[in-house]
C-alpha positions as CSV (number, residue, x, y, z in Angstrom):
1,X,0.0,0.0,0.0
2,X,1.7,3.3,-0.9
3,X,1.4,6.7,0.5
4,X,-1.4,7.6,-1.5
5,X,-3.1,4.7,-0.3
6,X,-2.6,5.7,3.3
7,X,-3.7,9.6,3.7
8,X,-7.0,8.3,1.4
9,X,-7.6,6.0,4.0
10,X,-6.6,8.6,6.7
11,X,-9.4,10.6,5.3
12,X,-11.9,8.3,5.1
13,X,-14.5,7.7,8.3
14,X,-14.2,4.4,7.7
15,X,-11.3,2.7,6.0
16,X,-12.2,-1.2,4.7
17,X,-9.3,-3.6,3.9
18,X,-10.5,-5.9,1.8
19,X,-8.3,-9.4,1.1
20,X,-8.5,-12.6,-1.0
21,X,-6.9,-15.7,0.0
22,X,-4.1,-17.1,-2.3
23,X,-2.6,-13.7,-3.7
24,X,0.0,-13.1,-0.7
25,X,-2.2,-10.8,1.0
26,X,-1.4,-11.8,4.2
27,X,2.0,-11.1,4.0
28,X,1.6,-7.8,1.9
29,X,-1.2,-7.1,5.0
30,X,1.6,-7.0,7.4
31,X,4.2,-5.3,5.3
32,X,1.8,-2.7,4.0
33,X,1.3,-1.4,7.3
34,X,-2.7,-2.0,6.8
35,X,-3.4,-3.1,10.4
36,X,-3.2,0.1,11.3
37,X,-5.7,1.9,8.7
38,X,-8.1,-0.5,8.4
39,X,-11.1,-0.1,10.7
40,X,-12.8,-3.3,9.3
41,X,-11.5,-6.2,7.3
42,X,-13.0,-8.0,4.3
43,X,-11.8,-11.5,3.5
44,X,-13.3,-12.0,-0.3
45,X,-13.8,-15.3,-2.4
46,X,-14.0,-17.1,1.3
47,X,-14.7,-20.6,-0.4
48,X,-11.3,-20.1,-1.8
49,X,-8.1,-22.6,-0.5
50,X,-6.3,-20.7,2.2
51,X,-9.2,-18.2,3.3
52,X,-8.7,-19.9,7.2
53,X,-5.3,-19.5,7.4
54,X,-5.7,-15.8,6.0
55,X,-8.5,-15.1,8.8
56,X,-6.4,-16.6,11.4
57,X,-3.5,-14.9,10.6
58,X,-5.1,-11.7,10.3
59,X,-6.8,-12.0,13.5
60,X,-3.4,-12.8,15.3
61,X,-1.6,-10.1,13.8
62,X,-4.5,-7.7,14.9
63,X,-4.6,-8.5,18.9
64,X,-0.5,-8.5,18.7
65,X,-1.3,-4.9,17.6
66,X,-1.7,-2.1,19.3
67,X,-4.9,-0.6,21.0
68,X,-7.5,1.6,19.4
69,X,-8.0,4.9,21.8
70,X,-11.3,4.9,21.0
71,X,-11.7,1.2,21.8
72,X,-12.8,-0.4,18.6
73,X,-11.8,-3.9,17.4
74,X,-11.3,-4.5,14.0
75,X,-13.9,-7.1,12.7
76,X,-13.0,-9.2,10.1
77,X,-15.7,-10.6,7.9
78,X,-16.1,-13.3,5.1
79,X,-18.0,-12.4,2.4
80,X,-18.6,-14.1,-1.7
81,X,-19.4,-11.3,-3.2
82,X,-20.5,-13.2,-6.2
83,X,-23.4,-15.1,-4.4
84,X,-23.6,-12.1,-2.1
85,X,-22.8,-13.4,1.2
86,X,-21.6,-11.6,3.8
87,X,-22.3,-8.5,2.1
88,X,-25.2,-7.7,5.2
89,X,-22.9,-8.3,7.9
90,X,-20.6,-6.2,6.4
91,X,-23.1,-3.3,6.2
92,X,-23.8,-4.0,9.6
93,X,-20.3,-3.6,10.6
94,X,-19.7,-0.8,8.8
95,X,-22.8,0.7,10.3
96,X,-21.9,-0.4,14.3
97,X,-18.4,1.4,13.3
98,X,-20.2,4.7,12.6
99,X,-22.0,4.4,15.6
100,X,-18.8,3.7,17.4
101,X,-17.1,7.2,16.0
102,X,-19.9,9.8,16.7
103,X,-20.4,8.0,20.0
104,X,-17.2,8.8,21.3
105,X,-14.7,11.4,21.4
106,X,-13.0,9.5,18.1
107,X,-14.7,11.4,15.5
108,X,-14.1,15.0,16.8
109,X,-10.6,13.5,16.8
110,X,-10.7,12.3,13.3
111,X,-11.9,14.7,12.2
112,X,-9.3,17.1,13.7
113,X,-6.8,15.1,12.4
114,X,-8.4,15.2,9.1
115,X,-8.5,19.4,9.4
116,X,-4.9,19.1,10.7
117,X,-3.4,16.7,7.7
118,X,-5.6,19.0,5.0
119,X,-3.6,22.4,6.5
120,X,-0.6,21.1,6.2
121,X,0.0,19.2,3.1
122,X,-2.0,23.0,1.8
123,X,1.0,24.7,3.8
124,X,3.3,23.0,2.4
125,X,2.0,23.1,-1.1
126,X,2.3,26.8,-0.8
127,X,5.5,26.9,0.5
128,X,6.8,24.7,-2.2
129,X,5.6,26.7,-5.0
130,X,6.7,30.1,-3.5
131,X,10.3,28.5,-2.6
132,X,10.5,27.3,-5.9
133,X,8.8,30.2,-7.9
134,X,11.6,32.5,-5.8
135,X,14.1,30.3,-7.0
136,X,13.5,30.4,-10.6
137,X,17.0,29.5,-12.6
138,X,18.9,30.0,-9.4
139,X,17.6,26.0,-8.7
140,X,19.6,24.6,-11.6
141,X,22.9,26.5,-10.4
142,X,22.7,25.1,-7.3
143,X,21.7,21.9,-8.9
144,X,25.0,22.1,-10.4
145,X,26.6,22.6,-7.6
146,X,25.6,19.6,-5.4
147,X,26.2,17.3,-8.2
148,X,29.6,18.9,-8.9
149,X,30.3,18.2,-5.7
150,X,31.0,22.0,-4.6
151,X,28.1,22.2,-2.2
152,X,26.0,19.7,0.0
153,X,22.4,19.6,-0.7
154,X,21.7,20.1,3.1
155,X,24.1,23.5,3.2
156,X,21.9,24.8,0.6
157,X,18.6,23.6,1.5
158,X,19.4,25.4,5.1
159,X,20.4,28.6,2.8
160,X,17.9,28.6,0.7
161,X,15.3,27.9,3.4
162,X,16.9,30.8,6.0
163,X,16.4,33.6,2.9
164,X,13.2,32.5,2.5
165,X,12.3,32.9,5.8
166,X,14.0,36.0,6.7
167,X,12.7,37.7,3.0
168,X,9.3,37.0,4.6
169,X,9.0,34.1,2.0
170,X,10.3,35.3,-1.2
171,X,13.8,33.4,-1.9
172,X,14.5,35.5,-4.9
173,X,14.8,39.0,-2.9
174,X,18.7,39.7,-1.7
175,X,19.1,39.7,2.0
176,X,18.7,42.8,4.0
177,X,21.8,43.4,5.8
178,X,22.1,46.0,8.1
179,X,18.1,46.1,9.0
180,X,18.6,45.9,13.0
181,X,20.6,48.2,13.3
């Protein structure tokens, strides 16, 4: 699961994992880092060869992990999607897990996580295209630089960044020497 994956999942209410027995899903489940996201757990194709083994490695991993603040526990249904089994338990879950959030203190929480992770990545959008908008062709000489070998990357980035924050955000003004005093 990559990034993307994540901070979608981050920003859904309620983030469904779903998994089918046979393609290495239980061991990309634990690599992923999915345990943490998912709020419920689907196990699809459950007739399949290996769907057990999946559940009961899935339900291992999930008590060896850490608790919830808000004190919900994962569920993990079985569903055919096919024939259409499972699907009302699933929309029962899915339904107890909404009850769960506005019942507690976990969905102001969420959702000030949500507001938090939305200012930020907007932040630092902003601050990235003003940094680099300052920069203009200066970027490709100092480009040159770090691969010649002249400069370190983290000596300019520390440059860069102190002009841009003493010129009040605009890298491409000259520093103001002598403005104290």
């Amino acid at each position: 699961m990559g990034q993307d994956e994540v901070e979608i999942a981050r920003a859904a209410d309620t983030s469904i994992v779903v998994l089918v027995p046979g393609l290495g899903d239980e061991i990309q489940a634990i690599k992923a880092g999915i345990l943490e996201i998912g709020d419920i757990f689907v196990i699809n194709k459950c007739e399949q060869e290996g769907a057990d083994r999946l559940e009961n490695e899935l339900r291992l991993m999930l008590e060896m992990g850490s608790k919830r603040p808000d004190g919900w526990v994962p569920p993990i249904y079985r569903i055919e999607a096919i024939k259409g089994e499972g699907i009302k338990e699933l929309l029962e879950g899915v339904r107890r897990h909404r009850e769960t959030l506005l019942e507690g203190e976990g969905h102001k929480r969420h959702l000030r996580e949500r507001a938090r992770a939305e200012l930020l990545e907007i932040i630092q959008a902003e601050v990235m295209r003003r940094l680099l908008e300052g920069l203009g062709e200066e970027l490709e000489r100092m480009v040159e630089e770090v691969a010649s070998r002249r400069k370190d990357p983290y000596t300019l980035a520390e440059e860069v960044l102190e002009r841009f924050l003493c010129q009040g955000g605009d890298p491409s003004r000259p520093e103001e020497e002598g403005e104290n005093g």
